[in-house]
VMD Tcl script that draws the C-alpha trace (Angstrom):
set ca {
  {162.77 62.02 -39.70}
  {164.12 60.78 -36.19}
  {167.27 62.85 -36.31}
  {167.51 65.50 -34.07}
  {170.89 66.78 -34.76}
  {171.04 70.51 -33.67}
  {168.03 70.37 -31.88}
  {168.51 71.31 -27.82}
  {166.06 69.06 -25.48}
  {165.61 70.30 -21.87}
  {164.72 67.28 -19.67}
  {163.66 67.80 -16.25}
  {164.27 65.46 -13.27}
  {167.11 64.31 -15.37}
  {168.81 62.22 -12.71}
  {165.64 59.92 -12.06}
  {165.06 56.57 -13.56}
  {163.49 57.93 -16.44}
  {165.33 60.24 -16.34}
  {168.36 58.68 -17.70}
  {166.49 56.52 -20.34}
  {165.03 60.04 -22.25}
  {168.49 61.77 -21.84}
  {170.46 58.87 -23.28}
  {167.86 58.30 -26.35}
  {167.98 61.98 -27.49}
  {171.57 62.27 -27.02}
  {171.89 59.22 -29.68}
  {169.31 60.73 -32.04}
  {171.85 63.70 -32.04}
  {170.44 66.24 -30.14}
  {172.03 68.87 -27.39}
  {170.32 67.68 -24.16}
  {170.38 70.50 -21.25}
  {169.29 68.54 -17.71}
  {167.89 69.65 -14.78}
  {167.18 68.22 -11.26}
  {167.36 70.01 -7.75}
  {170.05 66.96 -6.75}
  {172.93 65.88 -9.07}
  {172.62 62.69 -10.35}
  {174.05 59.92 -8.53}
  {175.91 56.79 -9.34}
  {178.06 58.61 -12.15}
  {174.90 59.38 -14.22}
  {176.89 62.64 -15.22}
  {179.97 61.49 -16.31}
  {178.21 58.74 -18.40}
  {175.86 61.66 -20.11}
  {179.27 63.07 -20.98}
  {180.92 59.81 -22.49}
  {177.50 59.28 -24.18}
  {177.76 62.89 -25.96}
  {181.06 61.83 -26.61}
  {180.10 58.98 -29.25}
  {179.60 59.32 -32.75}
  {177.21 61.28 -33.90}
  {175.77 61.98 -30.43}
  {174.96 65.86 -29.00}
  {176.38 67.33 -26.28}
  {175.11 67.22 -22.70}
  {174.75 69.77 -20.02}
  {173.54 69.82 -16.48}
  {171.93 72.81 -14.73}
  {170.53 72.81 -11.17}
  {166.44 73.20 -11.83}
  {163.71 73.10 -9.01}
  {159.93 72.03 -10.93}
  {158.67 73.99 -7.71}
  {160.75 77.40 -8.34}
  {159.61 79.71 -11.15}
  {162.77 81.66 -10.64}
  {165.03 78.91 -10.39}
  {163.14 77.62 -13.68}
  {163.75 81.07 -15.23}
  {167.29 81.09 -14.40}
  {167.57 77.57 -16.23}
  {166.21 78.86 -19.12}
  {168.83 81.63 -19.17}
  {171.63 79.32 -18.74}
  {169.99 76.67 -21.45}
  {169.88 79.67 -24.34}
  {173.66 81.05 -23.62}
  {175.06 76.92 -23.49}
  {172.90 75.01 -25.92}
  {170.83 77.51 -27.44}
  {167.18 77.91 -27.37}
  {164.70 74.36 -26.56}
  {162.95 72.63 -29.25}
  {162.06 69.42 -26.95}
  {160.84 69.42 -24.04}
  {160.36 66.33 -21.75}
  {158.40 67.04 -18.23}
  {159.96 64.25 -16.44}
  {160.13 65.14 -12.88}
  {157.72 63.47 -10.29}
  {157.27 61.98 -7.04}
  {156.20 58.27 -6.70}
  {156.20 55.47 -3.82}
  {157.22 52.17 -4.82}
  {155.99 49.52 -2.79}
  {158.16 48.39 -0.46}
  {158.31 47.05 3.08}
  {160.52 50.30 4.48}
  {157.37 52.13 2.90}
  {154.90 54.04 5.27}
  {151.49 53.40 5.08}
  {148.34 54.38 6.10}
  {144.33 54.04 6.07}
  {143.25 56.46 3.26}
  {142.02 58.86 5.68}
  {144.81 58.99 7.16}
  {147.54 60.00 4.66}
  {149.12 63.02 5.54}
  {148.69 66.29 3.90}
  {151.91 66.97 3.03}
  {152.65 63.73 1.24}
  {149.89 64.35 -1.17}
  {150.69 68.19 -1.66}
  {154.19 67.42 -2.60}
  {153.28 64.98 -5.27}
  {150.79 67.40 -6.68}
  {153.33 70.23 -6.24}
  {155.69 68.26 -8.20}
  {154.44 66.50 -10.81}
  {151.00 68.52 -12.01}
  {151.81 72.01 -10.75}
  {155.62 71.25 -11.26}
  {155.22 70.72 -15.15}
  {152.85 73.50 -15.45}
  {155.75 76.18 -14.20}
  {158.47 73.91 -16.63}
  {155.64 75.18 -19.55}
  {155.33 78.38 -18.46}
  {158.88 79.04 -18.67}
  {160.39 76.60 -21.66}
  {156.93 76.09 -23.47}
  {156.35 79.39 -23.73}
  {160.20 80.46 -24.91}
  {159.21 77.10 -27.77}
  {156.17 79.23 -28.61}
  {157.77 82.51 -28.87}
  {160.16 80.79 -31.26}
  {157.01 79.05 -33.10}
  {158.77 75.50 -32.69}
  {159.30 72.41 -30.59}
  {157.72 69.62 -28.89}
  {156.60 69.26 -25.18}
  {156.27 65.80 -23.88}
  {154.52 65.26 -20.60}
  {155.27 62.36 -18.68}
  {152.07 60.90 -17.89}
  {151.33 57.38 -16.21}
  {148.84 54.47 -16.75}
  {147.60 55.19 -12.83}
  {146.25 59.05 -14.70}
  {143.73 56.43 -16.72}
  {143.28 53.39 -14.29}
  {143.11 52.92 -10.53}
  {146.30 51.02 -8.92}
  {145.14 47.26 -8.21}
  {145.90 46.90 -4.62}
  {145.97 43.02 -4.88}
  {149.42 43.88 -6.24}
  {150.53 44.55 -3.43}
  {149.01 42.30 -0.52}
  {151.70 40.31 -0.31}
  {153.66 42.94 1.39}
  {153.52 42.65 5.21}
  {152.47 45.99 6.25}
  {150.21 47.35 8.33}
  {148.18 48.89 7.39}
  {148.40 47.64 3.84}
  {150.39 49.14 1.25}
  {148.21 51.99 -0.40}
  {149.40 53.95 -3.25}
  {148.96 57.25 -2.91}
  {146.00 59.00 -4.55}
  {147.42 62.09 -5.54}
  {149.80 60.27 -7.66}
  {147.00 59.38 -10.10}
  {145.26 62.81 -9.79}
  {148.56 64.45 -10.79}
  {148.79 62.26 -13.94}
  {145.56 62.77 -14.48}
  {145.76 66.33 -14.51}
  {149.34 66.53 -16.54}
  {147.29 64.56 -19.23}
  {144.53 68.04 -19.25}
  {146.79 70.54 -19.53}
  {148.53 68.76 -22.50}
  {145.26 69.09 -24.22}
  {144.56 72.48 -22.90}
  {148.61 73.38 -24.27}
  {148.02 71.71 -27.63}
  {144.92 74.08 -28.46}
  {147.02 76.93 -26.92}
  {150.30 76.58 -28.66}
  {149.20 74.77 -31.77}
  {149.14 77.85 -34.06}
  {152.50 78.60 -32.72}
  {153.99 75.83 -34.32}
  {154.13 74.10 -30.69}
  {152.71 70.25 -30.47}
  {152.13 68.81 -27.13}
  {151.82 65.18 -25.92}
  {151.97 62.99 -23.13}
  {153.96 59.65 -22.64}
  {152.34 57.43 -20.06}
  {154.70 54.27 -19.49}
  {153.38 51.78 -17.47}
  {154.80 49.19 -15.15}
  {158.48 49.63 -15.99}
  {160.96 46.87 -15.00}
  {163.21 47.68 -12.17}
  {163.81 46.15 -8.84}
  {160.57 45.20 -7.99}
  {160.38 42.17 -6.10}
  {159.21 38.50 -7.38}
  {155.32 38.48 -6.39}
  {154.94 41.74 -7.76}
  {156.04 40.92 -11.23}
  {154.28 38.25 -11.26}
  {150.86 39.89 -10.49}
  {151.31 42.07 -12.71}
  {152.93 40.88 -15.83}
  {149.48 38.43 -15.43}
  {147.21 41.56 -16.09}
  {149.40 42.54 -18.96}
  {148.17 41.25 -22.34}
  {151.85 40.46 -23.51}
  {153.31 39.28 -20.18}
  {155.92 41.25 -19.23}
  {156.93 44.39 -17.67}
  {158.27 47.25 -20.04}
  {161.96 47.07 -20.25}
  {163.70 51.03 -20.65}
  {164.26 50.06 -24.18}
  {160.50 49.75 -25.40}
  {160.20 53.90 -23.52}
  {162.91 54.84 -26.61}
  {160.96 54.67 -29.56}
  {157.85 56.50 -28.52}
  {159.75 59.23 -27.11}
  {161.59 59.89 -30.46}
  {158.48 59.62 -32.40}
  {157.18 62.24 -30.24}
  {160.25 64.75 -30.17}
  {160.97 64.16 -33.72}
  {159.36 65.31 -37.12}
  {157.82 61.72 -37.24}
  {155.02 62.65 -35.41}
  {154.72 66.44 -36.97}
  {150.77 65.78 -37.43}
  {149.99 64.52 -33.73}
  {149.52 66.98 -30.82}
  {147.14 66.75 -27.76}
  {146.75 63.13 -27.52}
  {148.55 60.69 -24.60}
  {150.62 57.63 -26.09}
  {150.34 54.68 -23.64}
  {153.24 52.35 -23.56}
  {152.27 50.11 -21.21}
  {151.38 46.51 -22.86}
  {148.16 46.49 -23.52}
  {147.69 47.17 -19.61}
  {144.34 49.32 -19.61}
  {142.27 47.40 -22.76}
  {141.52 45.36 -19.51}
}
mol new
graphics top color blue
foreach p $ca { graphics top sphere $p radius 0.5 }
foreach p [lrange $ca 0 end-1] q [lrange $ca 1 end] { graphics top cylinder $p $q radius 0.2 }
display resetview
């Protein structure tokens, strides 16, 4: 019930961190993956998609320019998606904006953050996967199939503990920004408000809300917070795979506006 052979995913924001993970799983399970992103993929990520679509029973990959802030260019993808893969059964909104804490980060007093920094990550990763629906969801609906999976976050449930990050000489201190949160928040609405919509189509939608994924962060951080996390450790990309495929694939036929958590036990606390 996990195979997805002749199935075509779109995954937006395809050359992220993330990014990569949901591409390479649903290329294994066998289905056509079409990408987008509004930068191609660094560090060869293209050239492995191709090698992965290459193995044994794996689909076949292509790559589309696609701006989450341009209807039209949206549009266009869809165009180009039905006349090289064929029409989308799976979609994964994985596009967003996000600060990492770093030293080279800015940083400012709350009141202080500036307007634009908090209008891009809104414009990106709410109103962003709102056009992606409009375009592909709807198309999924027309065709009364697929599944939409909304990349959601653990910060769209819980606040961001800023003794995480005190140990990082900055000043002022490092502050996450708010409208990160809000945005996952609000991606975590509309997939209720899509599942009512689109459920008599034959449409399910979910969200995925990983939290506290292993990747570069530095010593003290992991520390903190692997020691909030019930089983001590960060997620590793691996332990992302499985819910996604339940969620694209006929496993999960019965489940539709709810938000799977994959974060260790992270917010029973």
């Amino acid at each position: 019930m996990s195979d997805l052979t002749g199935r075509v995913a779109v995954v937006t924001g395809v050359g992220g961190k993330l990014g990569r993970v949901w591409t390479r799983a649903l290329l294994q399970a066998g289905a056509d993956v079409f990408g987008l992103d509004r930068v191609e993929p660094e560090d060869g990520a293209l050239k492995q998609y191709a090698e992965d679509a290459q193995g044994g029973g794996a689909g076949r990959f292509a790559f589309q320019y696609g701006d989450v802030t341009d209807r039209s260019s949206l549009q266009h993808a869809l165009d180009d998606c039905l006349t090289r893969l064929g029409p989308p059964a799976v979609l994964v909104n994985n596009a967003g904006i996000d600060q990492p804490p770093s030293a080279q980060s800015g940083s400012w007093l709350f009141e202080d953050i500036p307007e634009e920094l908090s209008s891009a990550v809104l414009d990106v990763n709410a109103a962003g996967v709102l056009r992606t629906c409009q375009v592909f969801g709807t198309e999924m609906a027309r065709r009364r199939r697929g599944s939409v999976i909304n990349v959601g976050s653990l910060y769209g449930t819980v606040a961001p503990d800023p003794r995480f990050y005190d140990h990082i000489e900055l000043d002022p201190p490092f502050l996450k920004p708010p409208a990160y949160g809000m945005s996952k928040a609000g991606v975590a609405a509309l997939t209720r408000y899509l599942a009512t919509l689109w459920g008599p189509s034959g449409v399910r939608v979910n969200t995925l809300s990983p939290g506290g994924v292993l990747g570069g962060q530095d010593p003290q951080f992991r520390e903190k917070f692997t020691a909030r996390v019930p089983l001590r450790r960060m997620a590793t990309e691996d332990d992302l795979v499985g819910p996604l495929l339940f969620l694209a694939s006929d496993m999960s036929r019965y489940v539709t506006g709810t938000e799977l958590v994959v974060d260790g036990g992270f917010v029973c606390w």
